[in-house]
N, C-alpha and C positions, 0 to 999 in steps of 0.2 A: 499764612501761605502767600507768597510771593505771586503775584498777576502780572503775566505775561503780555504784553498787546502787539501786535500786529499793526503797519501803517504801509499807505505805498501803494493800496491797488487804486485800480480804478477803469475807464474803458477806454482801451487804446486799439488801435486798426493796427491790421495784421501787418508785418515787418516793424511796427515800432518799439520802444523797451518801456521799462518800467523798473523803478528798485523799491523789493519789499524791506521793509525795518521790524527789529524784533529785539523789543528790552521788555523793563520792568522799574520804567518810573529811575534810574541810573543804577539799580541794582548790579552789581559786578559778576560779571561772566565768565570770570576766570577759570571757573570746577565746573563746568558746562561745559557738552557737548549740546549740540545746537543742531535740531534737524529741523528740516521744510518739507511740509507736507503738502497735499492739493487735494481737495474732493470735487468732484464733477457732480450734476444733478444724476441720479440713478448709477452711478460711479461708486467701487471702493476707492477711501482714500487709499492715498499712492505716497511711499516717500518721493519728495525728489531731490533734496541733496541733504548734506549732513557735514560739518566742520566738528571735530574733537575739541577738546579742552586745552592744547597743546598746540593746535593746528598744524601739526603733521599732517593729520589724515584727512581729506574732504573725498566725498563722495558724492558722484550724480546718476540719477536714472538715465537711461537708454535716454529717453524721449529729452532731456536738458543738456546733455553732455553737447558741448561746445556752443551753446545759446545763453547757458546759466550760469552766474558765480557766485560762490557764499565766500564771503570774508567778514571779518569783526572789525569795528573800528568806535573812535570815542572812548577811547579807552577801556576798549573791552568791555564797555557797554551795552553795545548793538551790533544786532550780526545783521548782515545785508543779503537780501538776494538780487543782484543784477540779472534781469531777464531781458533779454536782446531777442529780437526777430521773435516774436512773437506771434504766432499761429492763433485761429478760431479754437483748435483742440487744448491752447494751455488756459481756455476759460473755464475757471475753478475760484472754489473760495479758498486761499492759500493759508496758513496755520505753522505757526511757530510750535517748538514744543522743544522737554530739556530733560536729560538725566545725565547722570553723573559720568565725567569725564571723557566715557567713550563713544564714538556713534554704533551706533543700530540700526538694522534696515525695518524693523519688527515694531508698529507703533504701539504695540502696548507695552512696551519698555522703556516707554517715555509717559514720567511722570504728570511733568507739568505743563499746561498748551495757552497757548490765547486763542483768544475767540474768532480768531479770521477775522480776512484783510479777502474783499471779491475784485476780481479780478476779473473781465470780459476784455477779448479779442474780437472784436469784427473784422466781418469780409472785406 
């Protein structure tokens, strides 16, 4: 089974970014669709964006659209999440995870996950 990891968080003050990372040791990404997830303490986890296998399609939640960006790079090794202006509210432990070719808004349609990458926004 293919392990997933997460890289990239850490604690940044509110307005500044941060870019998560998300492989498998250079395993290829090509047949991956690639979502970003986020859980809060006493929070459901939440998607927040999702790039296809194809990357035609990317998708973000309410709360990311126009702060967030998922893109692959590395030769389709790693997918990134660019997260700009950063809020107290996007503190979460953030979480890669992968199934086959299409995205999903629904996390149990994704197979495989890493372990999070935490992420804290201060005042």
């Amino acid at each position: 089974q293919v392990q997933f990891v997460e890289s990239g968080g850490g604690l940044v003050q509110s307005g500044g970014s941060l870019r998560l990372s998300c492989g498998a040791s250079g395993f290829p990404l090509d047949y991956y669709a690639i979502g970003w997830f986020r859980q809060a303490p006493g929070k459901e986890r939440e998607v927040i964006s999702c790039i296809s296998s194809t990357n035609v399609t990317t998708n973000y939640a309410d709360s990311a659209k126009g702060r967030f960006t998922i893109s692959r790079g590395n030769a389709n090794k790693l997918v990134y999440l660019q997260m700009n202006s950063l809020k107290p509210e996007d503190t979460a432990v953030y979480y890669c995870a992968t199934r086959p070719r299409r995205c999903s808004g629904l996390s149990h349609d994704y197979r495989y996950w890493g372990l999070g990458t935490r992420v804290t926004v201060s005042s």
